[in-house]
C-alpha positions in Angstrom: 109.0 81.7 43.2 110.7 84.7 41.7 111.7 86.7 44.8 113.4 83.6 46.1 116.8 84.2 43.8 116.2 88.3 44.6 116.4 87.3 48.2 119.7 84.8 47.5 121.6 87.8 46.1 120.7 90.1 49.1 121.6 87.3 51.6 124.7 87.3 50.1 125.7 90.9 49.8 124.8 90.9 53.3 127.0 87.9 54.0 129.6 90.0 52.3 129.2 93.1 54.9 129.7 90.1 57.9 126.0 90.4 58.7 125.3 87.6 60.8 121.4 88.0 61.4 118.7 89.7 59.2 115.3 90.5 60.3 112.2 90.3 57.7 112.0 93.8 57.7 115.9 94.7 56.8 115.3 92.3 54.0 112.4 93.7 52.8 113.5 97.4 52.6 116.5 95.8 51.1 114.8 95.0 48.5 111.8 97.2 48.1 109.3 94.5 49.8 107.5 94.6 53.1 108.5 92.4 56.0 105.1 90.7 55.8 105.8 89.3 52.2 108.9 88.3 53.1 107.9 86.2 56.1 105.1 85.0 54.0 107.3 83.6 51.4 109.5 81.9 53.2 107.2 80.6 55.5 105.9 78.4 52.3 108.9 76.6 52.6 109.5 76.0 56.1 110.1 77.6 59.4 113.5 79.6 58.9 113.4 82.7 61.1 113.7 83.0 64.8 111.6 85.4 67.3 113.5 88.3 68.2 116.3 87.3 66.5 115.5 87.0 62.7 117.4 85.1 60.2 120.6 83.7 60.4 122.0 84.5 57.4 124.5 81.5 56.4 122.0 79.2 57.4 119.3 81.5 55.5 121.2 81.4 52.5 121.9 77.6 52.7 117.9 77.3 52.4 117.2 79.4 49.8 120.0 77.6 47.4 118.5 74.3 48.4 114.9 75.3 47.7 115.8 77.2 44.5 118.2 73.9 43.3 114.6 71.9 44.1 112.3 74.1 41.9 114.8 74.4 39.0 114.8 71.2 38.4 111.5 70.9 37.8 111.3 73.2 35.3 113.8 71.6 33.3 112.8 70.8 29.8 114.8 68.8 27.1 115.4 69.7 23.6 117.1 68.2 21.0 116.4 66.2 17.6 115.4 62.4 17.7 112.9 60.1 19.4 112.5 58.4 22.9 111.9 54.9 23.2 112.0 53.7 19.4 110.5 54.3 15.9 
């Protein structure tokens, strides 16, 4: 998921301003995406957000770093000269 850094380095500019809470909405104009997308792509992960409240944003960020550490791995690929397992 692409966005998912995008939305990493917004959460934390906004943690830099001392923003506590962020709604789908303020992240998606942040970030030229509408709150709908933004709800929908978190929601593949998990429940984050709360009614009327939004996202907390330490706990937001915490998420996202987890999630992204998870996919990254899996794209991992080695390289190098050799063999595995023998000749």
């Amino acid at each position: 998921m692409r966005r998912l850094s995008l939305y990493l380095r917004q959460l934390e500019s906004f943690k830099r301003k001392e923003r506590r809470t962020i709604s789908s909405r303020q992240l998606g104009e942040s970030l030229g995406l509408t709150d709908a997308q933004v709800r929908k792509d978190l929601a593949y992960f998990g429940q984050f957000g709360h009614p009327g409240i939004g996202y907390r944003v330490d706990d937001l960020i915490a998420q996202v770093k987890r999630i992204l550490g998870r996919t990254r791995c899996g794209m991992c690929c080695w390289w190098g000269p050799g063999t595995w397992g023998g000749r």
